[in-house]
C-alpha positions as CSV (number, residue, x, y, z in Angstrom):
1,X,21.5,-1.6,10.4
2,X,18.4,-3.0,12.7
3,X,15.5,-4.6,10.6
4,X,12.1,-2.9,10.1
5,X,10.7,-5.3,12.9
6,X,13.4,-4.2,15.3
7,X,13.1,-0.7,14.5
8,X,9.4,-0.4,15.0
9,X,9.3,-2.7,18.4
10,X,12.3,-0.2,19.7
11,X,10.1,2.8,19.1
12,X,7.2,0.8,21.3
13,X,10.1,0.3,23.7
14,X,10.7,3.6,24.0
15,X,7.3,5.2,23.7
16,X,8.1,7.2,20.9
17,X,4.7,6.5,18.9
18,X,3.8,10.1,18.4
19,X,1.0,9.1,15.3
20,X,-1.0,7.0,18.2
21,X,-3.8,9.0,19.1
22,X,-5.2,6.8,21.7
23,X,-8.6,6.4,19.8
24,X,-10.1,5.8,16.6
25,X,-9.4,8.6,14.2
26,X,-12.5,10.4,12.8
27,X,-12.6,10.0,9.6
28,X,-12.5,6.2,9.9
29,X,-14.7,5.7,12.6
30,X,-17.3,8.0,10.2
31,X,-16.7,4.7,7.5
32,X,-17.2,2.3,9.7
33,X,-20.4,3.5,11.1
34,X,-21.9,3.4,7.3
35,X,-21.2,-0.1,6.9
36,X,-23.6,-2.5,7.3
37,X,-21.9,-6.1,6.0
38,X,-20.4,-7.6,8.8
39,X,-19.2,-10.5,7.3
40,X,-16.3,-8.3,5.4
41,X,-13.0,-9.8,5.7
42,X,-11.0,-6.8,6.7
43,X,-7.0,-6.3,7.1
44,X,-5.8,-3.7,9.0
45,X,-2.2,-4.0,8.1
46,X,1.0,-1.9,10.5
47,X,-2.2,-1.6,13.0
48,X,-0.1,-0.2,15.7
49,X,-2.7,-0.1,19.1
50,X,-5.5,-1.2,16.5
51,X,-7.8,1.2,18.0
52,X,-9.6,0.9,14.5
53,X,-10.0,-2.8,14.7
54,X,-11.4,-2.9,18.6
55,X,-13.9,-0.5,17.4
56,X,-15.1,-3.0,14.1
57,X,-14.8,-6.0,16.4
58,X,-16.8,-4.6,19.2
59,X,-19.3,-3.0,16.7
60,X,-19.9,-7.1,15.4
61,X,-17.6,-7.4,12.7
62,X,-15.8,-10.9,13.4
63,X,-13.8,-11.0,10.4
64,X,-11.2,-8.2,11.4
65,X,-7.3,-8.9,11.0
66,X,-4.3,-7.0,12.0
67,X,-1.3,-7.6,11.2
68,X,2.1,-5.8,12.6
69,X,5.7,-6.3,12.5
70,X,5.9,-5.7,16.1
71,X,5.0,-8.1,18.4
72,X,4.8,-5.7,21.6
73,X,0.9,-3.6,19.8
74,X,-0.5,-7.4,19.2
75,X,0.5,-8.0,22.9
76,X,-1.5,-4.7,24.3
77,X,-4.6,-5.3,22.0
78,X,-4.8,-8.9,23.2
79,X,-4.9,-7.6,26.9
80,X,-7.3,-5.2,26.2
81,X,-9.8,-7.2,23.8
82,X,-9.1,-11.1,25.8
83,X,-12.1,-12.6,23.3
84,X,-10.0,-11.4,20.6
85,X,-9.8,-14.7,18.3
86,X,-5.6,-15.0,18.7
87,X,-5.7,-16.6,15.3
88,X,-6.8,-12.7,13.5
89,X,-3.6,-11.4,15.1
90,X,-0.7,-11.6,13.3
91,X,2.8,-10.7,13.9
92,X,4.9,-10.4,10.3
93,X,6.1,-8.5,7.7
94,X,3.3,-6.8,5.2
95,X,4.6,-8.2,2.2
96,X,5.1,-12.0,3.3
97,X,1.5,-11.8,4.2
98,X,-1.3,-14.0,2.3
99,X,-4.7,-13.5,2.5
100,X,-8.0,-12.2,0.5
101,X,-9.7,-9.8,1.8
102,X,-12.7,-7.8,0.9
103,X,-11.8,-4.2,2.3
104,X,-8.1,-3.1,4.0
105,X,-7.8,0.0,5.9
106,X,-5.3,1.9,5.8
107,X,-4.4,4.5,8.9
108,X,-1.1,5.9,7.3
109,X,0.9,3.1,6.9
110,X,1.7,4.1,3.4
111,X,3.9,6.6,4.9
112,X,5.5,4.1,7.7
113,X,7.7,3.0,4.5
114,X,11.3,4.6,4.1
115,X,10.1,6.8,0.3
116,X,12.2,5.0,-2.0
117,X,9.9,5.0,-5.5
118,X,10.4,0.8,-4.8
119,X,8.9,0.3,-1.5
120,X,5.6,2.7,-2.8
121,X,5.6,0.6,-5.9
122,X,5.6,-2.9,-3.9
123,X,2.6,-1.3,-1.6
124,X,0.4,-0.4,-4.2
125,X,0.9,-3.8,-5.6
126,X,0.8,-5.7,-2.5
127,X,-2.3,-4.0,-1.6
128,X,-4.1,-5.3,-4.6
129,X,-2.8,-8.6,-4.5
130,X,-4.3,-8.6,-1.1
131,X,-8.1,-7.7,-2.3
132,X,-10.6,-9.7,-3.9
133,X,-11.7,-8.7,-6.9
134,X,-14.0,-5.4,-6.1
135,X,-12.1,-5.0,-2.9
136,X,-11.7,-1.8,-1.5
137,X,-8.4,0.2,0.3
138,X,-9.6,2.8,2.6
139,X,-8.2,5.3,4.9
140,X,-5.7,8.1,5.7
141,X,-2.3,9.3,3.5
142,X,-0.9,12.2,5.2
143,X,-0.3,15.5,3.0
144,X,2.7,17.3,3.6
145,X,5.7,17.6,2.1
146,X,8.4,14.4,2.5
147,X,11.4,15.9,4.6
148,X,15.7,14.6,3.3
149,X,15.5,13.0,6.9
150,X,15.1,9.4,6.3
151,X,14.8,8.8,9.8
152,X,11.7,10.7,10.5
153,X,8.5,8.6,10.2
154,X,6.2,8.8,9.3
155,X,7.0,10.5,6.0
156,X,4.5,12.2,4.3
157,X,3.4,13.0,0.4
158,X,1.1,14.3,-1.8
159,X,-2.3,13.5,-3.3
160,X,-0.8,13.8,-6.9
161,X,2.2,11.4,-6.2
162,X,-0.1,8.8,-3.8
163,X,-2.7,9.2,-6.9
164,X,0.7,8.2,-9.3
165,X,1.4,4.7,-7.5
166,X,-2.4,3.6,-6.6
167,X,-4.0,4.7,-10.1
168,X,-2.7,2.1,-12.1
169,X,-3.9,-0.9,-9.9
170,X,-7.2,1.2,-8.9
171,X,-9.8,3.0,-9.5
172,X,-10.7,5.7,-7.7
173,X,-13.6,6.9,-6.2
174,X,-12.3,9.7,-3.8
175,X,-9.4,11.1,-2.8
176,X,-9.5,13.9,-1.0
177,X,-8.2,16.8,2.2
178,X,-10.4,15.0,5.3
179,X,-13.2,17.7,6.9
180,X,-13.3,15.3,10.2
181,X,-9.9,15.5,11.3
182,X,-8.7,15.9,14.6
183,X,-7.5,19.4,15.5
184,X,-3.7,18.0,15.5
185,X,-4.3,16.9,12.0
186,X,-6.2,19.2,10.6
187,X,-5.6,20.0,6.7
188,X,-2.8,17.5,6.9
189,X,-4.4,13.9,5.9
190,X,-6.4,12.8,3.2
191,X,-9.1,10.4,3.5
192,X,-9.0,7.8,0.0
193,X,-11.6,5.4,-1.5
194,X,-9.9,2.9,-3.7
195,X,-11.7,0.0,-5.7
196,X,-9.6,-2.7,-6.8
197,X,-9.7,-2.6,-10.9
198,X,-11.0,-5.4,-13.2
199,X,-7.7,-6.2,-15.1
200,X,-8.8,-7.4,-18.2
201,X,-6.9,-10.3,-19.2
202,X,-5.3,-9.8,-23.2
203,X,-6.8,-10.5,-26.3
204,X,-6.0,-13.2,-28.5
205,X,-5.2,-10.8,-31.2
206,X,-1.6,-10.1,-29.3
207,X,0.2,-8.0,-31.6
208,X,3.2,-9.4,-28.9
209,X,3.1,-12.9,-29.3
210,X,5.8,-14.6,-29.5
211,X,8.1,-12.0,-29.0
212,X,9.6,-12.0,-25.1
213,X,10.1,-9.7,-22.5
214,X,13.9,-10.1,-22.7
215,X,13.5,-8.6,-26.2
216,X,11.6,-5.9,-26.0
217,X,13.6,-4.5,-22.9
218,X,16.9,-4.9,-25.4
219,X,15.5,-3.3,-28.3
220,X,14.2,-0.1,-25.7
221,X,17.0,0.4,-24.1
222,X,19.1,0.3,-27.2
223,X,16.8,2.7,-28.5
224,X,16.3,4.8,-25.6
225,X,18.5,4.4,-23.1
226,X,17.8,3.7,-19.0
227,X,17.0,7.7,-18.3
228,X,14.4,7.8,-20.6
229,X,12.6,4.6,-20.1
230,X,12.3,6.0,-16.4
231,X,10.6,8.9,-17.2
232,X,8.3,7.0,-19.1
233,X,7.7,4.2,-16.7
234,X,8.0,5.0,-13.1
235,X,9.9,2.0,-11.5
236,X,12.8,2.1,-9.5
237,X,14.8,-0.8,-11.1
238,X,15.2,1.9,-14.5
239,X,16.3,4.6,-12.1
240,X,18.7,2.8,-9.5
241,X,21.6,0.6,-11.3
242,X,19.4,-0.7,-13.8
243,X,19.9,-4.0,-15.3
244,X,17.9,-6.3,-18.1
245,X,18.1,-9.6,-15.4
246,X,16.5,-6.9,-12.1
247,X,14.2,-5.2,-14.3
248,X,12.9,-8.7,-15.8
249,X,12.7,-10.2,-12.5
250,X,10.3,-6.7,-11.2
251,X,8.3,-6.8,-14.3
252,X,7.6,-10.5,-14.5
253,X,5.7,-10.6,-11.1
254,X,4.5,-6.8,-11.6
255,X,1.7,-7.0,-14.7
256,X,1.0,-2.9,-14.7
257,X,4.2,-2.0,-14.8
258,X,4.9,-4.8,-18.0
259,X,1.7,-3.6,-19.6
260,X,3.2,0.2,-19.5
261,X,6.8,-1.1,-20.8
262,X,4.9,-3.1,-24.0
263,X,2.9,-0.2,-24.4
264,X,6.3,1.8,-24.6
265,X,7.4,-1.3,-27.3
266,X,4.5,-0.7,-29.3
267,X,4.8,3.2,-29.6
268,X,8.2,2.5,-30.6
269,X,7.3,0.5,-33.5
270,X,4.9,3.2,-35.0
């Protein structure tokens, strides 16, 4: 099985980049001409061509980075934009990336991802990792229906189930069918305004202290069972060969997703 970075730079090989529409898509280049702080540290992550960022860059924002898997997109931006610092280019994988940045954009990327419930989790919550406090994630989510072929990126989704995965890390403050489309597009992306939330750290008043995470997994699944902690809380390690030790490890480095399980607790002891 090839890894993501040699799947995506085989598709460059081959020319087969049929979401590349050889300019800067509507809707974003609409944003971008409202902005006016050009000192905005902005990630454009699985930028493909980067027509997105050349248009910032040349417009006089200087703090534009994109980052792709592949190194054969970094390769053609650099030859067209030469004074393009080489340092804002970066060839890796999305979630090995650090960085804080005020505002990412997103031009479908979201749907670049093979749609296991995990890998839309682990974007949601890499993409606020990623944000300063206040930051914003803005762009494109394609709306159609998600096909059975898992070979056919870019997949798509819904507003209700992109709204499930980003809600509890963001607020939003709209979400909705684009009217600036491209023809080829039309009625078939949405255009999203998301605002990093304020996580308010816990009160001292913990009605958990002292109890661990170990045991209030134990004591719900003896009570519940796997299935129905699922439906409760939407994370893949309850519906995929759940375990105490891989559902520990998720919700340790995952603080919305171990809020909604001691919630859960909680309820339980009511």
């Amino acid at each position: 099985m090839s890894t993501d970075k040699q799947y995506w730079t085989q598709r460059y090989e081959d020319a087969l980049t049929g979401w590349d529409i050889g300019a800067v898509s509507t809707p974003l280049k609409a944003y971008f001409d409202q902005l006016t702080d050009k000192s905005l540290r902005i990630l454009i992550p699985g930028a493909g061509n980067a027509y997105e960022a050349e248009y910032l860059w040349k417009k006089g924002f200087s703090n534009v980075f994109i980052l792709d898997i592949s190194p054969i997109p970094l390769a053609l931006f650099k030859k067209r934009n030469p004074d393009f610092k080489a340092s804002q280019l970066i060839e890796k994988d999305f979630f090995k990336h650090k960085g804080v940045y005020d505002l990412i954009i997103e031009q479908t990327f979201f749907c670049s991802f093979v749609p296991h419930k995990m890998n839309r989790v682990k974007y949601a919550t890499k993409m606020a990792s990623l944000l300063a406090p206040k930051g914003k994630l803005v762009g494109l989510w394609f709306d159609f229906p998600l096909t059975e072929d898992l070979e056919k990126r870019p997949f798509g989704g819904s507003i209700k189930e992109y709204i499930g995965y980003l809600n509890p890390l963001f607020d939003i403050l709209s979400f909705e069918t684009c009217y600036n489309s491209i023809a080829e597009r039309k009625n078939k992306e949405l255009f999203g305004i998301f605002s990093k939330k304020d996580i308010k750290p816990k009160q001292a008043n913990n009605p958990l202290h002292g109890i661990t995470l170990k045991t209030i997994l134990e004591e719900l699944v003896a009570k519940y069972g796997w299935e129905y902690m699922d439906e409760k809380v939407r994370i893949n390690c309850f519906a995929v060969n759940p375990s105490i030790n891989s559902s520990l490890k998720f919700l340790r480095k995952t603080p919305w997703a171990r809020e909604k399980v001691e919630k859960l607790y909680l309820r339980s002891k009511k």
